[in-house]
C-alpha positions as CSV (number, residue, x, y, z in Angstrom):
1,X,89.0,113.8,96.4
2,X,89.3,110.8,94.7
3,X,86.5,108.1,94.5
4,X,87.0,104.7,95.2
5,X,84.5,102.6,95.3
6,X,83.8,99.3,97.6
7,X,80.7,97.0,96.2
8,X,79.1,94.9,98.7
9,X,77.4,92.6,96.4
10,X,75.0,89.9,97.8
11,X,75.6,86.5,95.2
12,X,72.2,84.8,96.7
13,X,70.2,87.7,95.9
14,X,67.5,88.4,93.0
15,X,68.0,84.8,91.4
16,X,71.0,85.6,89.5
17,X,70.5,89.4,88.7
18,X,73.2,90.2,91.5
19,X,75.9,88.9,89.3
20,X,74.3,90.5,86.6
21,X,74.0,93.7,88.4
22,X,77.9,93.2,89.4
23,X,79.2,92.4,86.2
24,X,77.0,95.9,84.8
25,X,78.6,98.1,87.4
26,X,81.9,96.8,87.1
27,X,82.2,97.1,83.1
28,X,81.0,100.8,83.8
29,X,83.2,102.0,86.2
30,X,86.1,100.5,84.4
31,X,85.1,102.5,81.2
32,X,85.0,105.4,83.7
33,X,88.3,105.0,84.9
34,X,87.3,104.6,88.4
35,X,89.3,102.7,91.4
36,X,86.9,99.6,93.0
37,X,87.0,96.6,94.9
38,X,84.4,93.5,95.1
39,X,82.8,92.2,98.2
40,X,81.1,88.9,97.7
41,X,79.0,88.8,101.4
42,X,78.9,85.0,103.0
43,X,75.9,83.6,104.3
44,X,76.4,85.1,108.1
45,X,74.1,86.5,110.8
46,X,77.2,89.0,111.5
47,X,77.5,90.1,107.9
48,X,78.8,93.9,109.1
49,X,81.7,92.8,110.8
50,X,83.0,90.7,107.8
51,X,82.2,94.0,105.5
52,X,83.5,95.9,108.1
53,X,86.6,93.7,108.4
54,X,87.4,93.8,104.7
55,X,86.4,97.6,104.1
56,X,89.4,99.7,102.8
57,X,89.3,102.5,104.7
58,X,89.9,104.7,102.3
59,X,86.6,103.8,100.3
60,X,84.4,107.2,99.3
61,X,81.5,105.4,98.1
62,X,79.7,101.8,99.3
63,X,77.4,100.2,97.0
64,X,74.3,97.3,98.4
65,X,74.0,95.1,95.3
66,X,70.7,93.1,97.0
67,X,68.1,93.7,99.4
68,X,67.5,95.2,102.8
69,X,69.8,92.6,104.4
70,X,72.8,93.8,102.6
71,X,71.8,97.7,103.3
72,X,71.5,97.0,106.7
73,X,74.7,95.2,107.3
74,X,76.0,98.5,104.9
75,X,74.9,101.0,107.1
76,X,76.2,99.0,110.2
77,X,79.3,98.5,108.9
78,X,79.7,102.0,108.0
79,X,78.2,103.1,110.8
80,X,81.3,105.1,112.0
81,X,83.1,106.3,108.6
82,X,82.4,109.3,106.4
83,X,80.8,107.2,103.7
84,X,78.0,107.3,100.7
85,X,75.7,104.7,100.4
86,X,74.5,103.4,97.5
87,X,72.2,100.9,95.8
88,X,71.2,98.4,93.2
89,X,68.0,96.8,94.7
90,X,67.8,93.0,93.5
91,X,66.1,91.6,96.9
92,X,62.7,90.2,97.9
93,X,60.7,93.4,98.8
94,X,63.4,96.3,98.2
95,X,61.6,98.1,100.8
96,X,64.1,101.0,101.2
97,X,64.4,102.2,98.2
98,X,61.0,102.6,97.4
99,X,61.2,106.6,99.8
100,X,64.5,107.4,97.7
101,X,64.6,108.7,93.9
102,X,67.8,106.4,92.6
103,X,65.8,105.4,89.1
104,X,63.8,102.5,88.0
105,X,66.0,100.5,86.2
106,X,69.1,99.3,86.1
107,X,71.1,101.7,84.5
108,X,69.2,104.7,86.0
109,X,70.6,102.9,89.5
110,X,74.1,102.5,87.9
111,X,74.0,106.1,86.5
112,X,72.9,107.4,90.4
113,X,75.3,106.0,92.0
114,X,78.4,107.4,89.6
115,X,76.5,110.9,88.9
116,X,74.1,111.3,91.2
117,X,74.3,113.6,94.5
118,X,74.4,113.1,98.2
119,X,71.5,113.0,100.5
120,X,71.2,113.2,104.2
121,X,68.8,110.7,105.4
122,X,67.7,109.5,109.3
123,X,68.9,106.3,110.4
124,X,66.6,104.5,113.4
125,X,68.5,102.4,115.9
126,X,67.3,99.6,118.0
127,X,69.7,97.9,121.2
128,X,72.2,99.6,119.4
129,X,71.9,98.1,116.2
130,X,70.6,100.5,113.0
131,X,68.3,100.3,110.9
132,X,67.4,102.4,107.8
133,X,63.9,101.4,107.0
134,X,61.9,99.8,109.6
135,X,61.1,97.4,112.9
136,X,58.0,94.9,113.2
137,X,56.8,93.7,116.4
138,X,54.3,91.1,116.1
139,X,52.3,89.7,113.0
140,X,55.2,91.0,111.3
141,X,58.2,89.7,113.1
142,X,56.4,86.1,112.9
143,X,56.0,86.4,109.3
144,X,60.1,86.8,109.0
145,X,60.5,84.1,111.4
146,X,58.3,81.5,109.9
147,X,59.8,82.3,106.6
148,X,63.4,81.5,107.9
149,X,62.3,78.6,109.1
150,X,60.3,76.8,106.4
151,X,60.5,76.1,102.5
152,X,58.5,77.5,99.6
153,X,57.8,76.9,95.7
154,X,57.6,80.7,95.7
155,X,59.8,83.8,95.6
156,X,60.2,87.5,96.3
157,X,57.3,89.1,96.6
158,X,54.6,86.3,96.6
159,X,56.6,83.9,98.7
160,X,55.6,87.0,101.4
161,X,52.4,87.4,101.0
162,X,51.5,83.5,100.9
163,X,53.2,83.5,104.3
164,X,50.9,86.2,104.9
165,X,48.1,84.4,104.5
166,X,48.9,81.3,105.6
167,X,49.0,82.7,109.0
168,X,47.2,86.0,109.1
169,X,43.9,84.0,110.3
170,X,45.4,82.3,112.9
171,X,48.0,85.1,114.6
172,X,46.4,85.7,118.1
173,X,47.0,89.3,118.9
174,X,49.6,90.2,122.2
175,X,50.2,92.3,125.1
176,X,52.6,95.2,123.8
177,X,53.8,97.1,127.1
178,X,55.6,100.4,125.9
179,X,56.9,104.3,126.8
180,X,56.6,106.6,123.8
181,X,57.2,110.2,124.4
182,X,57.2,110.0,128.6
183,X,54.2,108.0,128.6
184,X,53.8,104.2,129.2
185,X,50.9,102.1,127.2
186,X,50.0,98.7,127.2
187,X,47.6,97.8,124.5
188,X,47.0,94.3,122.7
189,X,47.7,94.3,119.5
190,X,48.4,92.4,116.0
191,X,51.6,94.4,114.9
192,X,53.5,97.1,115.6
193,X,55.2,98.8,112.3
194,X,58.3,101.3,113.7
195,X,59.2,103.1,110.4
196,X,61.7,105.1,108.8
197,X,60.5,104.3,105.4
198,X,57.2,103.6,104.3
199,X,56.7,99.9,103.0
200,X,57.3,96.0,104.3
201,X,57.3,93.3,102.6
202,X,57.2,94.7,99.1
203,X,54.2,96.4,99.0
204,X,52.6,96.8,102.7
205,X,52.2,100.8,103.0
206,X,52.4,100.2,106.7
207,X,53.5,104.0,107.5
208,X,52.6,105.7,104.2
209,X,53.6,109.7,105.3
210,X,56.7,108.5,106.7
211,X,59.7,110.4,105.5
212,X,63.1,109.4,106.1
213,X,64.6,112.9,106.7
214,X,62.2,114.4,109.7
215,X,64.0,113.3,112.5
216,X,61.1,111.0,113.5
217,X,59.6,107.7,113.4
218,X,56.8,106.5,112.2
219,X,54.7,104.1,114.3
220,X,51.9,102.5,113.0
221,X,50.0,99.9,115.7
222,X,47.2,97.8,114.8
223,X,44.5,96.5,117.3
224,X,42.7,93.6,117.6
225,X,40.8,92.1,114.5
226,X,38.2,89.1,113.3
227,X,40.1,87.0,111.3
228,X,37.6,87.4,108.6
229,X,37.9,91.0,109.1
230,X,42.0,91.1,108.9
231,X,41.5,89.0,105.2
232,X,38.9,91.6,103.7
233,X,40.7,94.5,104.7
234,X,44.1,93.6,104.1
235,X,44.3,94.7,100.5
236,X,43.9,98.6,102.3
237,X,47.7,98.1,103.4
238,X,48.8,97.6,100.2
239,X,47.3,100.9,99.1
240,X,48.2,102.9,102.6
241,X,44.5,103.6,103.2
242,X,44.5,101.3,106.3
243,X,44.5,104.5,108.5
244,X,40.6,104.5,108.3
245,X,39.8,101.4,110.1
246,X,39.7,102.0,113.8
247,X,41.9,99.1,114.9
248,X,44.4,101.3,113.3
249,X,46.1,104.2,114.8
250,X,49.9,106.2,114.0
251,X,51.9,107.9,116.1
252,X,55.5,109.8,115.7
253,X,58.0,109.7,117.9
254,X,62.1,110.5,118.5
255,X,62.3,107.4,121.0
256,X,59.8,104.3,122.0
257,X,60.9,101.3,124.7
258,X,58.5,98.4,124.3
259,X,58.7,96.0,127.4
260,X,60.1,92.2,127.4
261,X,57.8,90.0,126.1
262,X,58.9,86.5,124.6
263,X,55.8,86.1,122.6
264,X,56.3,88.8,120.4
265,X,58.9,88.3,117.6
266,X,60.4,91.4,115.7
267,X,62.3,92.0,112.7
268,X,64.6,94.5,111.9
269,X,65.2,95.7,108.1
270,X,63.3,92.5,106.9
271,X,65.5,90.0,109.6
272,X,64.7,88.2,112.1
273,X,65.6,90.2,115.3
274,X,64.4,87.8,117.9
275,X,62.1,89.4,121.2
276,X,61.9,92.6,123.4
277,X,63.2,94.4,125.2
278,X,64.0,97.0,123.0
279,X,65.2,100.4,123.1
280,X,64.4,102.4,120.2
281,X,65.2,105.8,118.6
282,X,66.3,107.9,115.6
283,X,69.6,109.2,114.4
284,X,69.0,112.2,112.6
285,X,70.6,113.0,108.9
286,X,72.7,109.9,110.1
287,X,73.9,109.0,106.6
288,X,74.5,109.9,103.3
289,X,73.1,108.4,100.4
290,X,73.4,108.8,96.4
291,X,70.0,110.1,94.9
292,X,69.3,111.2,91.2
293,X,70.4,114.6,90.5
């Protein structure tokens, strides 16, 4: 079968190295003598349905030129077609990637997605929409909120973490009510960390032993904490060793329903994804992606 190619490329993303990434890919694929089309993606909450809308249907191969934005409207868009992803990571935290082998440079990630070979992976799925690397309820979801709604003189990775701790002393914890495996909880907590992959905001090894082809998901929750407490231990989620603090406790589940609650704020692949309800489980070896051989 013949490959055809349909780059969703994401012109806001990485400070210029999108185009950059675009203009690479494109000059290799024409030496290759390969069939593509160019998706430049608007600035729109409902991203998948203009990819989907403009997707030839007759693509083999879609590649996410940005960050976990663009993948996620990918594998939405997708979500129904006998398709490979592919990726050229150039967002803020790239969180995705980071449980996939697809190189460490550019041209290792051009190279992949041209000779490298298919891999099943799990997809999660929240109020029906997916989700390929993770959900936060809490601490987390505000972080993604605040961020939308402000300005900052930094970028990528740090802009995240100085939202982190701008507000990281003052989050008040919340009531989570929720049914994981049959049985119904309520706990207060700071966050809760639904995973598929292992890492937020560029570095946060919220779920470290999460694997993205075991049919489950990952849930890390963490309790209740001194403010003082939450600053001098943080540095322990960066390195995934945050298990050993008892406010800490993981979990794995297939499906998990947390309760309404309007003071908890969620994101969803690194977007904002507004408040529970939410219905949540995992859609095993959903879709294929390109990996190093």
């Amino acid at each position: 079968m013949e490959r055809k190619f349909f780059i969703v490329a994401n012109p806001y993303s990485g400070q210029g190295r999108a185009q950059y990434a675009l203009m690479r890919l494109k000059k290799k694929l024409d030496q290759e003598g390969y069939y593509y089309a160019v998706f430049l993606t608007p600035q729109s909450e409902i991203l998948d349905e203009f990819i989907e809308e403009n997707l030839f249907t007759d693509s083999t191969d879609v590649v996410a030129i940005g960050g976990d934005g663009t993948i996620n409207a990918c594998i939405n868009a997708i979500k129904d077609k006998d398709m490979v992803l592919s990726f050229i990571p150039v967002g803020t935290g790239n969180d995705f990637v980071k449980t996939i082998d697809i190189g460490t440079d550019l041209d290792e990630h051009i190279d992949t997605l041209i000779y490298g070979k298919e891999k099943l992976v799990d997809v999660g799925i929240c109020n029906n929409r997916r989700f390929i690397n993770g959900l936060g309820v809490g601490f987390d979801g505000q972080i993604i909120y605040e961020d939308q709604n402000s300005t900052s003189m930094f970028n990528g990775y740090w802009r995240y973490l100085m939202r982190v701790l701008k507000i990281l002393g003052s989050y008040k914890s919340k009531n989570y009510i929720f049914n994981m495996d049959g049985q119904k909880l309520e706990m207060n907590l700071l966050t809760m960390a639904i995973h598929n992959g292992t890492t937020f905001g560029g570095s946060f090894k919220l779920n470290p032993n999460s694997k993205n082809d075991d049919g489950l998901l990952d849930v890390c929750i963490i309790g209740r904490m001194s403010p003082v407490r939450r600053y001098l231990q943080l540095y322990k989620a960066n390195f995934g060793s945050h298990g050993s603090l008892p406010e800490v406790n993981f979990f794995q589940t297939k499906e998990l329903k947390i309760e309404a609650n309007d003071q908890l704020r969620a994101h969803l692949d690194g977007e904002y994804f507004g408040h529970p309800p939410f219905e949540i489980s995992i859609l095993e070896k959903a879709q294929k992606v390109r990996v190093k051989i």
